[in-house]
Jmol script that loads the backbone (N, CA, C; Angstrom):
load data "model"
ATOM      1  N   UNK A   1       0.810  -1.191   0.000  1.00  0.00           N
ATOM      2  CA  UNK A   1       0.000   0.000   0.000  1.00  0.00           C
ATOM      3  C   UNK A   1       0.859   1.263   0.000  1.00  0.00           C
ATOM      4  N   UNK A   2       1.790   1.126   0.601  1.00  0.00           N
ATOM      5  CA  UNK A   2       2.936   2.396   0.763  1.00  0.00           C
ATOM      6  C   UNK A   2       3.425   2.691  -0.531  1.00  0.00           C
ATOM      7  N   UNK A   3       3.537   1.698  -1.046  1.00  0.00           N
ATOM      8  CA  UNK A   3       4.089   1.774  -2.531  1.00  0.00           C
ATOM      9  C   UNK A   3       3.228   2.550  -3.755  1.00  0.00           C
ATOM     10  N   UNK A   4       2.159   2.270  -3.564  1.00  0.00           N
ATOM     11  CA  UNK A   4       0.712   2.602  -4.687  1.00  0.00           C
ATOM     12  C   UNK A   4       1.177   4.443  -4.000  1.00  0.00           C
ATOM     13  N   UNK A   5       1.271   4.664  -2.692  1.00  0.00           N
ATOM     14  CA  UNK A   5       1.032   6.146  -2.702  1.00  0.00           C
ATOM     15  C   UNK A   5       2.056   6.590  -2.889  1.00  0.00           C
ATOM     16  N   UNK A   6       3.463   6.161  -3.020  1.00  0.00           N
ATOM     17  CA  UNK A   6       4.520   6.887  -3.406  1.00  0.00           C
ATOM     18  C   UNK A   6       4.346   7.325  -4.877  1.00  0.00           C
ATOM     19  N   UNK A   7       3.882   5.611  -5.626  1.00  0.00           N
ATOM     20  CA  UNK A   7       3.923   6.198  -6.794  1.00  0.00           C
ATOM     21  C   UNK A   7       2.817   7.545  -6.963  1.00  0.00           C
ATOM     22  N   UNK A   8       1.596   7.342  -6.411  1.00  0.00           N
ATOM     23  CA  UNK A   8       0.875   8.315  -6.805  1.00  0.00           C
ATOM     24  C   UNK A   8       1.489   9.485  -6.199  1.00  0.00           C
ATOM     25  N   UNK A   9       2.152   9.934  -5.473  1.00  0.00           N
ATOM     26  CA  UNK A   9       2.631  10.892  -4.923  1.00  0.00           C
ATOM     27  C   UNK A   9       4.196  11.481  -5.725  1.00  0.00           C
ATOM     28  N   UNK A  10       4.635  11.042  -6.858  1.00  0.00           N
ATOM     29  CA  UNK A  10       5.688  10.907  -7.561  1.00  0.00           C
ATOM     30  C   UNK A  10       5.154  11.157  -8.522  1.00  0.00           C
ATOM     31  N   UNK A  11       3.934  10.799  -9.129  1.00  0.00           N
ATOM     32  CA  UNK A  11       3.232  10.798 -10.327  1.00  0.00           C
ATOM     33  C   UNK A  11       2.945  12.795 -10.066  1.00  0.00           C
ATOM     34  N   UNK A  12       2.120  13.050  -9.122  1.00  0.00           N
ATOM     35  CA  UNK A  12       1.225  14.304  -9.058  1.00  0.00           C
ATOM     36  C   UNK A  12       2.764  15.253  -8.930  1.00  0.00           C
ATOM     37  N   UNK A  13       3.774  15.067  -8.171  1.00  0.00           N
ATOM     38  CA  UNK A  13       5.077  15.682  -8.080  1.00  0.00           C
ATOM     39  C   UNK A  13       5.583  16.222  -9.456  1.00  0.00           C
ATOM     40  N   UNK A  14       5.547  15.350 -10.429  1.00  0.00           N
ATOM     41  CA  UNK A  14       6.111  15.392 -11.631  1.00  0.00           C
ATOM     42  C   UNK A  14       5.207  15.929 -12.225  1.00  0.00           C
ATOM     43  N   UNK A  15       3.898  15.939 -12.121  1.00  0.00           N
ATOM     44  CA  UNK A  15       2.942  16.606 -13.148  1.00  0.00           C
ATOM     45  C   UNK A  15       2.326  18.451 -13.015  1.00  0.00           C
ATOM     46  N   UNK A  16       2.834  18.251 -11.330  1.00  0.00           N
ATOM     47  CA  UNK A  16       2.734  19.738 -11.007  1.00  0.00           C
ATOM     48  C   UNK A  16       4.251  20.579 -11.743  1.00  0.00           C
ATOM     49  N   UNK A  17       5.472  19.892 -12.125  1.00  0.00           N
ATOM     50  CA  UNK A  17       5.833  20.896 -12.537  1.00  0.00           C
ATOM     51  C   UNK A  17       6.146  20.828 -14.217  1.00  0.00           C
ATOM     52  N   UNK A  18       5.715  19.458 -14.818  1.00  0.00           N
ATOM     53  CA  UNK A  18       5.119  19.199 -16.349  1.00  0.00           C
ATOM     54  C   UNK A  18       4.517  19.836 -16.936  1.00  0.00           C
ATOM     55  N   UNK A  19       2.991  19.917 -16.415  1.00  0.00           N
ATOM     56  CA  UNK A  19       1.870  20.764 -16.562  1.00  0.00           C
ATOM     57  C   UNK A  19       2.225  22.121 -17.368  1.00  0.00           C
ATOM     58  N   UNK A  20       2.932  23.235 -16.301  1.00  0.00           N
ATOM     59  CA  UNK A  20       3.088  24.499 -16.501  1.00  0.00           C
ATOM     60  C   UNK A  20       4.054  24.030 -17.653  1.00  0.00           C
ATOM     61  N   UNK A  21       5.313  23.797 -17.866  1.00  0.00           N
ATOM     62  CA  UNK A  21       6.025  23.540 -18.826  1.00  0.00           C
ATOM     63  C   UNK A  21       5.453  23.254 -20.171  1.00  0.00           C
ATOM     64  N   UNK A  22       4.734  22.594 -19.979  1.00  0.00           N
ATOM     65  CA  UNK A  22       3.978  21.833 -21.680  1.00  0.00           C
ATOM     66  C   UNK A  22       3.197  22.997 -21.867  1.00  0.00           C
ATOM     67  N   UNK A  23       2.468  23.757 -21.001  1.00  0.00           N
ATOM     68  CA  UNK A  23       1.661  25.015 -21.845  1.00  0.00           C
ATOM     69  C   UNK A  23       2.435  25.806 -21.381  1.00  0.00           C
ATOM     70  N   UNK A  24       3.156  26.649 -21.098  1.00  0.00           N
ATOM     71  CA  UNK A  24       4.301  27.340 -21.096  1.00  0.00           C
ATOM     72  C   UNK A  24       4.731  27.203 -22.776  1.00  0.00           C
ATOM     73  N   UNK A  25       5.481  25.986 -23.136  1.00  0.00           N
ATOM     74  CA  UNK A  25       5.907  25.577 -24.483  1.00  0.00           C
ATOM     75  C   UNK A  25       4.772  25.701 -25.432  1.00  0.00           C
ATOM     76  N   UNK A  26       3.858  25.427 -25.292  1.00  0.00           N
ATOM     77  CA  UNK A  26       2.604  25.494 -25.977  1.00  0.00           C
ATOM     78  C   UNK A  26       1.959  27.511 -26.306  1.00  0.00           C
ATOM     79  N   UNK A  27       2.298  28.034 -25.342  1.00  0.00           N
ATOM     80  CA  UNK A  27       2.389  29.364 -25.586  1.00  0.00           C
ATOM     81  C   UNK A  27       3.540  30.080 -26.934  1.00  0.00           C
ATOM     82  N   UNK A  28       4.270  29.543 -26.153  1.00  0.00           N
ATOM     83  CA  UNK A  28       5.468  30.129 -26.661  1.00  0.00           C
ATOM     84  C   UNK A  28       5.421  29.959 -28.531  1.00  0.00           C
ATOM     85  N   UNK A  29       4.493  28.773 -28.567  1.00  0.00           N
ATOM     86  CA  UNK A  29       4.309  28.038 -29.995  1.00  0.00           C
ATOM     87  C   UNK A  29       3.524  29.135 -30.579  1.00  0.00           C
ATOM     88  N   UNK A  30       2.601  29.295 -29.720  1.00  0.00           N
ATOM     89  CA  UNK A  30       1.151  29.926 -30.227  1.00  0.00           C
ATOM     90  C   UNK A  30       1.933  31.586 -30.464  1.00  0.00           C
ATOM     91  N   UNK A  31       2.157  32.255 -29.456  1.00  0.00           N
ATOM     92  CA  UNK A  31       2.378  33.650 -29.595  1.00  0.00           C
ATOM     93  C   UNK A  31       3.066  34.096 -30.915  1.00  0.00           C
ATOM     94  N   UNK A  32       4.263  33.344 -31.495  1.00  0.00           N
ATOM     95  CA  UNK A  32       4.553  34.046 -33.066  1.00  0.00           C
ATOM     96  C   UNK A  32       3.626  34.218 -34.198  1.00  0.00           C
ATOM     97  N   UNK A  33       2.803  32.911 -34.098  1.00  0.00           N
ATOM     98  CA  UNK A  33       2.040  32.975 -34.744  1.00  0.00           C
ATOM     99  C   UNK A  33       0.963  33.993 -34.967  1.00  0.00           C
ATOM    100  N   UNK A  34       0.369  34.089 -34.193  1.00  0.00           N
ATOM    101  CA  UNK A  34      -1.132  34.986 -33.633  1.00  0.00           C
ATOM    102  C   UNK A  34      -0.525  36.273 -32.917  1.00  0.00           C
ATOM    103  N   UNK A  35      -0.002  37.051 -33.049  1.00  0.00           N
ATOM    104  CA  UNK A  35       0.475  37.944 -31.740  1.00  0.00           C
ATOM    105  C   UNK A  35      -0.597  39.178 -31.704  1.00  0.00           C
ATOM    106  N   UNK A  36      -1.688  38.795 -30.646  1.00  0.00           N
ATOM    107  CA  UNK A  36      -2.646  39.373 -30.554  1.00  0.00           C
ATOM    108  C   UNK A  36      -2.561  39.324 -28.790  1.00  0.00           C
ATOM    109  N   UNK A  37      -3.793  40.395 -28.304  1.00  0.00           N
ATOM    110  CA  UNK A  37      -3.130  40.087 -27.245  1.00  0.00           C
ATOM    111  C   UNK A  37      -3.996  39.551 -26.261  1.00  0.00           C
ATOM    112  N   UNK A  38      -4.630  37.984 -26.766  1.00  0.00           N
ATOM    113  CA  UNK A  38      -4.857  36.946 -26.090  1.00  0.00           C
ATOM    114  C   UNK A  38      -3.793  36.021 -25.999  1.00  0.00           C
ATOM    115  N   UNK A  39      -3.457  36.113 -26.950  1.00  0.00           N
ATOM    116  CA  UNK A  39      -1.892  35.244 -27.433  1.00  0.00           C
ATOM    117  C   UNK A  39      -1.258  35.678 -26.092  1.00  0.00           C
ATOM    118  N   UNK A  40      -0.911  37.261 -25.982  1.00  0.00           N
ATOM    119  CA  UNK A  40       0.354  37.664 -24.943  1.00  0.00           C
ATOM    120  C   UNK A  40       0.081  37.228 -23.686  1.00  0.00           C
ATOM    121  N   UNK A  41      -1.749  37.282 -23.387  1.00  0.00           N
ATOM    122  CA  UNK A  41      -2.067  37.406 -22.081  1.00  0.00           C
ATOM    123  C   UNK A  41      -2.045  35.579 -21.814  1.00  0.00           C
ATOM    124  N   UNK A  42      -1.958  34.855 -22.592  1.00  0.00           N
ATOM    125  CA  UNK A  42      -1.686  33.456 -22.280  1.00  0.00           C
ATOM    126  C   UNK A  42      -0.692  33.320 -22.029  1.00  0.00           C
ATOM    127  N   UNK A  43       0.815  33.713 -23.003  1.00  0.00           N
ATOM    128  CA  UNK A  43       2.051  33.514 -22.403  1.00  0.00           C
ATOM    129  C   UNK A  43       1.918  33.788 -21.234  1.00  0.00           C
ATOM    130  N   UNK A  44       1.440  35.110 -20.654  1.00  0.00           N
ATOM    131  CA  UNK A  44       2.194  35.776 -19.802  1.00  0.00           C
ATOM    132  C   UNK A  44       1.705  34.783 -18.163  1.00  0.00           C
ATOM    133  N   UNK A  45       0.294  34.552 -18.314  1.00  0.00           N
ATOM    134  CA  UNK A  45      -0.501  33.632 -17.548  1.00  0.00           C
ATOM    135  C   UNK A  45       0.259  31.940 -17.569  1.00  0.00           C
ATOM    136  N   UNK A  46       1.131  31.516 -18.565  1.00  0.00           N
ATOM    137  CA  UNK A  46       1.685  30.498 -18.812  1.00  0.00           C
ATOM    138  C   UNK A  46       3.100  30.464 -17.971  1.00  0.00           C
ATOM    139  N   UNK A  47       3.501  32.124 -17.748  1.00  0.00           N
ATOM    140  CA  UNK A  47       4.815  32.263 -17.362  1.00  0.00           C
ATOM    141  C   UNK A  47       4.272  32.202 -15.924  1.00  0.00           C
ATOM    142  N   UNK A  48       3.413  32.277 -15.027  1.00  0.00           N
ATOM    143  CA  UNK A  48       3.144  32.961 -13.942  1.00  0.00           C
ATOM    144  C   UNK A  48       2.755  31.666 -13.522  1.00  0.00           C
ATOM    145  N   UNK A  49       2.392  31.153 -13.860  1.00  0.00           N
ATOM    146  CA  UNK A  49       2.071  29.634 -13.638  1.00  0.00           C
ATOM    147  C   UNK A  49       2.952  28.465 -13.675  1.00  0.00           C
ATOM    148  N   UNK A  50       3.689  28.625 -14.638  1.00  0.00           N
ATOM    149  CA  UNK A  50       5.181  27.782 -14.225  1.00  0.00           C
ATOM    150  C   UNK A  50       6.404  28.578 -13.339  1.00  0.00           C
ATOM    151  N   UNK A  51       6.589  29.912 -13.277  1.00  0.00           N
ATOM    152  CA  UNK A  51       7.116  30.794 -11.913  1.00  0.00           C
ATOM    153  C   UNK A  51       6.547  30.044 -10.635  1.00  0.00           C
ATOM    154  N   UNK A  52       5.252  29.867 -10.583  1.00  0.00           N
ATOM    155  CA  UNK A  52       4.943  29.644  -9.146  1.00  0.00           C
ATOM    156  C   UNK A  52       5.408  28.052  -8.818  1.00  0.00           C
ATOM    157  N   UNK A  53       5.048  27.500  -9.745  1.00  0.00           N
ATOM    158  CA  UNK A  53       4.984  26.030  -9.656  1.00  0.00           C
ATOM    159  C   UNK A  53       6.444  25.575  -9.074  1.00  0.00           C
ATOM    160  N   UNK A  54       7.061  26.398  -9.654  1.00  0.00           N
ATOM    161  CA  UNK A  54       8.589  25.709  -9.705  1.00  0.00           C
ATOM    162  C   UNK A  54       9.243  26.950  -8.465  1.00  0.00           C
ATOM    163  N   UNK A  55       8.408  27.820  -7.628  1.00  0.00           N
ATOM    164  CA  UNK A  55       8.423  28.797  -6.659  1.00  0.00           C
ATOM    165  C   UNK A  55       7.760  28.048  -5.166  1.00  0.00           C
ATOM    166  N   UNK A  56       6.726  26.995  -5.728  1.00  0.00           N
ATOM    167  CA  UNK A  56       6.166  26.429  -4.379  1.00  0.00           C
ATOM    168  C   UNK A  56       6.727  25.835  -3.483  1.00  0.00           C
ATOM    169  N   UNK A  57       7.771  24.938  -3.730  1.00  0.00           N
ATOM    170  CA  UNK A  57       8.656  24.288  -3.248  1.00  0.00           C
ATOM    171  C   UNK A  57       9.798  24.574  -2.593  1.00  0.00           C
ATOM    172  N   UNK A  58      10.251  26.072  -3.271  1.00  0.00           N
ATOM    173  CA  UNK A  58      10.794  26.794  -2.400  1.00  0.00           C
ATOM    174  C   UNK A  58      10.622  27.419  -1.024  1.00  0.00           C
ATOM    175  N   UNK A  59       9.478  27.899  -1.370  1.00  0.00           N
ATOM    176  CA  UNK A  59       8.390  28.422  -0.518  1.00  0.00           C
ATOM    177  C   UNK A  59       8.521  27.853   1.217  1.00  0.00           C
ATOM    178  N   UNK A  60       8.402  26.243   0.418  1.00  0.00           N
ATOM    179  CA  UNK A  60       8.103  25.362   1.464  1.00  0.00           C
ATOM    180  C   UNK A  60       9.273  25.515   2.285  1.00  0.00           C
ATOM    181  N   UNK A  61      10.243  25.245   1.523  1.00  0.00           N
ATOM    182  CA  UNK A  61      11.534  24.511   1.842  1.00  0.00           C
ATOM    183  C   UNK A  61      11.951  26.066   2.975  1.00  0.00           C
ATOM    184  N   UNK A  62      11.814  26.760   2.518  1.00  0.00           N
ATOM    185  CA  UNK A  62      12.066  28.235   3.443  1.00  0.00           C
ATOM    186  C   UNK A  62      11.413  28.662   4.338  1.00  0.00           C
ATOM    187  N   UNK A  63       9.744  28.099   4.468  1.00  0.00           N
ATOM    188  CA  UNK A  63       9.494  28.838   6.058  1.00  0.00           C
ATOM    189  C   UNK A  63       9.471  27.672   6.752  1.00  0.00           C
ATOM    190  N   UNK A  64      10.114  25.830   6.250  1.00  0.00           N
ATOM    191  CA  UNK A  64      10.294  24.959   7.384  1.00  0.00           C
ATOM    192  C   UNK A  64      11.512  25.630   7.633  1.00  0.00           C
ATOM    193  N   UNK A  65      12.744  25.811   7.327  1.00  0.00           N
ATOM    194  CA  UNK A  65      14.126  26.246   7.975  1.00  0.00           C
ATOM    195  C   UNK A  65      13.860  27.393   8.896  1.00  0.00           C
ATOM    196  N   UNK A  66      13.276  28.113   8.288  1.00  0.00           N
ATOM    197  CA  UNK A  66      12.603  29.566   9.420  1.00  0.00           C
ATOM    198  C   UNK A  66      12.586  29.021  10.072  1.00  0.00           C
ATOM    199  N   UNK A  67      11.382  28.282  10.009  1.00  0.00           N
ATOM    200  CA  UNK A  67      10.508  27.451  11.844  1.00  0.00           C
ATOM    201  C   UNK A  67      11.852  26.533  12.418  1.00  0.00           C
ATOM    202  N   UNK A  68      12.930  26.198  12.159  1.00  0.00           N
ATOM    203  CA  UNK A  68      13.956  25.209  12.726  1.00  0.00           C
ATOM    204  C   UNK A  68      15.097  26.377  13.218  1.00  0.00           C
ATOM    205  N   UNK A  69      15.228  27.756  12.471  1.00  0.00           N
ATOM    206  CA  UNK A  69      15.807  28.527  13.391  1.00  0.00           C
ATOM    207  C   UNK A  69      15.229  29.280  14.175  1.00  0.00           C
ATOM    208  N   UNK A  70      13.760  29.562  14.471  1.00  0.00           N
ATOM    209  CA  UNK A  70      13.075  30.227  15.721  1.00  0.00           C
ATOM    210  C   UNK A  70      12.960  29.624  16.552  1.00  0.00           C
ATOM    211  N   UNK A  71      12.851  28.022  16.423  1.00  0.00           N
ATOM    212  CA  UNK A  71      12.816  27.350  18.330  1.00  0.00           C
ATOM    213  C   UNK A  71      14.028  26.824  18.665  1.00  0.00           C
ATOM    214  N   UNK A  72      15.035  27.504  18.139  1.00  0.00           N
ATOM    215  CA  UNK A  72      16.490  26.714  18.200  1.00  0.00           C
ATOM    216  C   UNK A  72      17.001  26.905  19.963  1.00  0.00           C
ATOM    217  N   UNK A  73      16.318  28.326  20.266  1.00  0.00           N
ATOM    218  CA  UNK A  73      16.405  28.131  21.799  1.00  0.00           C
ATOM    219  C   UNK A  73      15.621  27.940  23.048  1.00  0.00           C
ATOM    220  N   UNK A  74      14.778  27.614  22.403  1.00  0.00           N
ATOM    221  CA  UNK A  74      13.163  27.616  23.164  1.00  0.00           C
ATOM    222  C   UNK A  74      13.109  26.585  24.222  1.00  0.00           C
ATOM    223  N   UNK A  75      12.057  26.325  24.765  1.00  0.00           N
ATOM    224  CA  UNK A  75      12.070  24.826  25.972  1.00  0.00           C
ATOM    225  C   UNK A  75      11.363  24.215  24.764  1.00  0.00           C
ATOM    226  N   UNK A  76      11.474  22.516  25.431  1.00  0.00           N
ATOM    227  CA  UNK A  76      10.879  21.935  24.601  1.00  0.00           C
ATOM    228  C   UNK A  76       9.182  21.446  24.151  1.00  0.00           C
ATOM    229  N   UNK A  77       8.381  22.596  25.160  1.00  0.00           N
ATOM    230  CA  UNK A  77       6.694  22.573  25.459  1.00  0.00           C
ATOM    231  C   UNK A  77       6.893  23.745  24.539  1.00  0.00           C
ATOM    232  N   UNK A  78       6.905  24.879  24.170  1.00  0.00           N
ATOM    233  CA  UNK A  78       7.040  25.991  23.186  1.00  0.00           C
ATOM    234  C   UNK A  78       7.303  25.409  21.951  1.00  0.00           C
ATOM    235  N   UNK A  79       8.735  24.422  21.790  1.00  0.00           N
ATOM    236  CA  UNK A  79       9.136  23.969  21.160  1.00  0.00           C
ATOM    237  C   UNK A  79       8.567  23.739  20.034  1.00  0.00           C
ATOM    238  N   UNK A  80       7.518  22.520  20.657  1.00  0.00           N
ATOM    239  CA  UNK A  80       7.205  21.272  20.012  1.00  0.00           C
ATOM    240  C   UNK A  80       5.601  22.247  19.312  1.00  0.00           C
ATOM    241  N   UNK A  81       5.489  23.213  20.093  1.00  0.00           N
ATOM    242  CA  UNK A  81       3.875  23.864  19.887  1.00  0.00           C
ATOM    243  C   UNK A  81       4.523  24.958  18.636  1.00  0.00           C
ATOM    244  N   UNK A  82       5.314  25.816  18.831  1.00  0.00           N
ATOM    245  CA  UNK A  82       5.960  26.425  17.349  1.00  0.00           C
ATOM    246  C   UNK A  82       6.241  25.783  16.367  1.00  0.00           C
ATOM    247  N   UNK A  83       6.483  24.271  16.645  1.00  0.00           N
ATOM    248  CA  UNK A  83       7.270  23.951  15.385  1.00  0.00           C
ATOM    249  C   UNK A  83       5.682  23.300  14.294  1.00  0.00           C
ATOM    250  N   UNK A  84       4.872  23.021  15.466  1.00  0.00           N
ATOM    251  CA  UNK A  84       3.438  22.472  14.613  1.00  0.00           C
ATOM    252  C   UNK A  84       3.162  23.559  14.162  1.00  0.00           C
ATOM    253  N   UNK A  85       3.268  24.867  14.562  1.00  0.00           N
ATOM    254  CA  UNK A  85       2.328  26.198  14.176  1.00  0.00           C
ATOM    255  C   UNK A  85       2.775  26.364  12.541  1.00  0.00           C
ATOM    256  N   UNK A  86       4.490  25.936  12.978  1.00  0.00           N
ATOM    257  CA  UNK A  86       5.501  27.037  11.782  1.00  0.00           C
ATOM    258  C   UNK A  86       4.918  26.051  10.474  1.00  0.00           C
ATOM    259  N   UNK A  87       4.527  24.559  10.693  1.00  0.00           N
ATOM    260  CA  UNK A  87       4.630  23.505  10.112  1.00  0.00           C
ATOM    261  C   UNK A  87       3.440  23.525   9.382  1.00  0.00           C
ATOM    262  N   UNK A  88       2.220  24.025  10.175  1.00  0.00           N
ATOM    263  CA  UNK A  88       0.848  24.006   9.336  1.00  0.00           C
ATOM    264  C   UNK A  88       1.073  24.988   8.873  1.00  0.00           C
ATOM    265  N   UNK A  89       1.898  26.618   8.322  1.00  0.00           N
ATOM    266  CA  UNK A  89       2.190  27.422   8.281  1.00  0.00           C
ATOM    267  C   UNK A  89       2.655  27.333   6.638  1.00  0.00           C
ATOM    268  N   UNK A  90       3.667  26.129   7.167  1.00  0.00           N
ATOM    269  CA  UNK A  90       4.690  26.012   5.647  1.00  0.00           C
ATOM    270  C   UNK A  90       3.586  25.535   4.845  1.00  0.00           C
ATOM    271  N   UNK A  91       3.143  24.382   5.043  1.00  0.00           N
ATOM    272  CA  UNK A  91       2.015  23.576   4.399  1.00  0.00           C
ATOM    273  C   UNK A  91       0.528  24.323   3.528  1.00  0.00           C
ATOM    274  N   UNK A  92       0.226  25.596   4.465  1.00  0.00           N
ATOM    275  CA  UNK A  92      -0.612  26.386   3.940  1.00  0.00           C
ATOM    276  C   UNK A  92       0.072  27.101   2.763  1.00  0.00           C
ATOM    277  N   UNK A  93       0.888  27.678   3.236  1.00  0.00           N
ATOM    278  CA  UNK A  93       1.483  28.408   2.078  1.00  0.00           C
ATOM    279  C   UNK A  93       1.854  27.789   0.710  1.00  0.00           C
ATOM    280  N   UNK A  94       2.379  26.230   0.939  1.00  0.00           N
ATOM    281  CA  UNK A  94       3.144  25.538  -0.407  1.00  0.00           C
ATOM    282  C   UNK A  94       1.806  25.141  -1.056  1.00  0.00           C
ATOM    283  N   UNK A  95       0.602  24.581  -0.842  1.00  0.00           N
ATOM    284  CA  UNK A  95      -0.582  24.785  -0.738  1.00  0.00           C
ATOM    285  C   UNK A  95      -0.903  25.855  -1.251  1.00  0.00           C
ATOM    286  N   UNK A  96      -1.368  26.888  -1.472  1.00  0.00           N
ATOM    287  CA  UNK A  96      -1.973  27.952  -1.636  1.00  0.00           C
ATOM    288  C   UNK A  96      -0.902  28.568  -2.955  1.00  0.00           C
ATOM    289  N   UNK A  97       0.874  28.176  -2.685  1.00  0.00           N
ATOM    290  CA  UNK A  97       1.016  28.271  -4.268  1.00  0.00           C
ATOM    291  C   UNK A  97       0.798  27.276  -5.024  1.00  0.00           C
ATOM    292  N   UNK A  98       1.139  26.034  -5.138  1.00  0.00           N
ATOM    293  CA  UNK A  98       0.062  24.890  -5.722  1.00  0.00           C
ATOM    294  C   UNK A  98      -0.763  25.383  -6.383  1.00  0.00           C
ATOM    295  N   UNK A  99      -1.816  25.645  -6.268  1.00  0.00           N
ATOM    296  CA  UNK A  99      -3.534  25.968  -6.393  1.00  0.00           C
ATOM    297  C   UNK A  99      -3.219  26.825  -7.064  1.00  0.00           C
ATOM    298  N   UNK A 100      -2.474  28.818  -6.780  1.00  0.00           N
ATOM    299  CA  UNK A 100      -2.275  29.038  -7.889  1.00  0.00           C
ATOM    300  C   UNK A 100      -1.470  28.369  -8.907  1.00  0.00           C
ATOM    301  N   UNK A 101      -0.409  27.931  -9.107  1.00  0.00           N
ATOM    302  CA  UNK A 101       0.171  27.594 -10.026  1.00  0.00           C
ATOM    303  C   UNK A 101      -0.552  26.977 -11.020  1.00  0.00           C
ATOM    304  N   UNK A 102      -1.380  26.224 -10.106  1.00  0.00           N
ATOM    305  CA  UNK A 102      -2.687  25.016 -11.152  1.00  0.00           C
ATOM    306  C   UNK A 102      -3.396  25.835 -11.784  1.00  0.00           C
ATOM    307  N   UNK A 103      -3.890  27.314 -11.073  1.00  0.00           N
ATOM    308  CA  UNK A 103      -5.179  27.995 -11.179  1.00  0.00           C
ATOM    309  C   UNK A 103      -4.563  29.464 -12.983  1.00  0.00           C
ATOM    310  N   UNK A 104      -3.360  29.138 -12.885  1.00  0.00           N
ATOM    311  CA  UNK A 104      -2.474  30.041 -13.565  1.00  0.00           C
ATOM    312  C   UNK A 104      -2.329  29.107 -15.013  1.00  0.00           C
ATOM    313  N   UNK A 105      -1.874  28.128 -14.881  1.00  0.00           N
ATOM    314  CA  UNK A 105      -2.000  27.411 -15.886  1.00  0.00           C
ATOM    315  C   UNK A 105      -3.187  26.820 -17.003  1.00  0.00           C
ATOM    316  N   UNK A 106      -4.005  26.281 -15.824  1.00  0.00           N
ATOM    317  CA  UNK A 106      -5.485  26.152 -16.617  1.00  0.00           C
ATOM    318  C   UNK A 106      -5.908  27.208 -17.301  1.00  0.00           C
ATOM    319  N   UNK A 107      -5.964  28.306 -16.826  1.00  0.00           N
ATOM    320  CA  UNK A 107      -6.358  29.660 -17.485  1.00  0.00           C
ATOM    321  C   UNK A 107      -5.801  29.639 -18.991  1.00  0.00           C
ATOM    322  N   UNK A 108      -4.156  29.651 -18.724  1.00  0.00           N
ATOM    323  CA  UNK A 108      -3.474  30.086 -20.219  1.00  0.00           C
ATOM    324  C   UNK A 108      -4.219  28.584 -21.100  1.00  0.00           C
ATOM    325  N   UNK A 109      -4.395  27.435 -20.825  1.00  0.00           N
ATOM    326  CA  UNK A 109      -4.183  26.497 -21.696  1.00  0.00           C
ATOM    327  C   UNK A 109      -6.146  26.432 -22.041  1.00  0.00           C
ATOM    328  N   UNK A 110      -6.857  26.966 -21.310  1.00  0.00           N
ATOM    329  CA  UNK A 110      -8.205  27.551 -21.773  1.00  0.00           C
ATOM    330  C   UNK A 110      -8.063  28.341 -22.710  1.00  0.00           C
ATOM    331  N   UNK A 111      -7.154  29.514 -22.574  1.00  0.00           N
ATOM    332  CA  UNK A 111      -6.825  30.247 -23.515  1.00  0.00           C
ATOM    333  C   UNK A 111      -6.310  30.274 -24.592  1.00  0.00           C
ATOM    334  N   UNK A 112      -5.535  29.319 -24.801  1.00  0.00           N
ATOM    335  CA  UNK A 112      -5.086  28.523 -25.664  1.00  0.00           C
ATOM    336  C   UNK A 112      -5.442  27.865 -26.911  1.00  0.00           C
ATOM    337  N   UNK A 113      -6.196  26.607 -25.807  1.00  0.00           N
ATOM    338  CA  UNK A 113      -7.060  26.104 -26.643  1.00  0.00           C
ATOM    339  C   UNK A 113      -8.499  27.246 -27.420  1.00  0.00           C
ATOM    340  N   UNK A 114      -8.879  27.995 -26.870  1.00  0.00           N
ATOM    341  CA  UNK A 114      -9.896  28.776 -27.217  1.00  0.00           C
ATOM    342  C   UNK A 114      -8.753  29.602 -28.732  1.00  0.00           C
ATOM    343  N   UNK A 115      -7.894  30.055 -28.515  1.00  0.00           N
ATOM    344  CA  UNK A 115      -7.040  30.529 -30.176  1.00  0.00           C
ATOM    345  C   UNK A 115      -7.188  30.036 -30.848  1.00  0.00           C
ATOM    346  N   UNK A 116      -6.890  28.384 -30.505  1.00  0.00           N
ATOM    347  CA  UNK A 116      -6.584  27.444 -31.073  1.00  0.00           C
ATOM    348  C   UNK A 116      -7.933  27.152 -32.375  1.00  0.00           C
ATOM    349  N   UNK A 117      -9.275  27.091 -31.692  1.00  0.00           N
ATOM    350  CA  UNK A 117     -10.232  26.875 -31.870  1.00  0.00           C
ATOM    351  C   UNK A 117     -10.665  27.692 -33.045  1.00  0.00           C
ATOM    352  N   UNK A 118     -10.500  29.192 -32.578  1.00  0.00           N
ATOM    353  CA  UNK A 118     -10.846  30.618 -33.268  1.00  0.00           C
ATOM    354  C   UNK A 118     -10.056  30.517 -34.584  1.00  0.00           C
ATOM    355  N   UNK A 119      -8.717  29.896 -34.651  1.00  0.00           N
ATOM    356  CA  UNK A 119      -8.016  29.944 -35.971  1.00  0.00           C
ATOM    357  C   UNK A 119      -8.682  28.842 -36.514  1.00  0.00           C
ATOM    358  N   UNK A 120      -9.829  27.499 -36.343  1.00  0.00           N
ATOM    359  CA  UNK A 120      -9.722  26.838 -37.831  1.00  0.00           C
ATOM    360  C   UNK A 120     -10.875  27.399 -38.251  1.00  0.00           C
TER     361      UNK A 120
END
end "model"
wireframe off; spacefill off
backbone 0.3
color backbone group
């Protein structure tokens, strides 16, 4: 069972930062062509969406180290209660870029496809 969720958890890893990339590239296709400025406002929605995606993780990775240097001198009842705070903290945030990143991408590749559509 551990196994089925790694993979699925390896699978969604790789596709959160695929995703933006393939319409990212898919912009980049479209904009010479058409340079109108649905075209631009997709790149630009394509760029903002693979920025974050490949920004979330950072995100993360930076307010857990925060939270590991604020209780570095604390007792260990403070401790253990900051480090859950800092922790649901990081999680909200990597979370919340996620969602945009997803919410940034779908847009351009709606947009996209809708050019796409309008040119045949």
């Amino acid at each position: 069972m551990q196994l089925i969720y790694l993979v699925l958890a390896l699978t969604i890893f790789v596709a959160h930062f695929v995703m933006p990339w393939w319409v990212l590239q898919w912009a980049r296709r479209v904009a010479p062509a058409s340079d109108t400025a649905a075209a631009r406002l997709a790149g630009g929605l394509a760029m903002m969406g693979f920025a974050v995606a490949v920004a979330a993780p950072v995100v993360v990775l930076v307010v857990s180290i925060a939270s590991g240097a604020m209780v570095a001198g604390a007792d260990s009842a403070s401790r253990a209660t900051e480090l859950a705070r800092m922790t649901s903290t990081a999680m909200n945030c990597g979370a919340m870029a996620v969602f945009s990143a997803w919410g940034f991408t779908l847009l351009a590749a709606l947009l996209l496809l809708r050019l796409r559509l309008a040119t045949r």
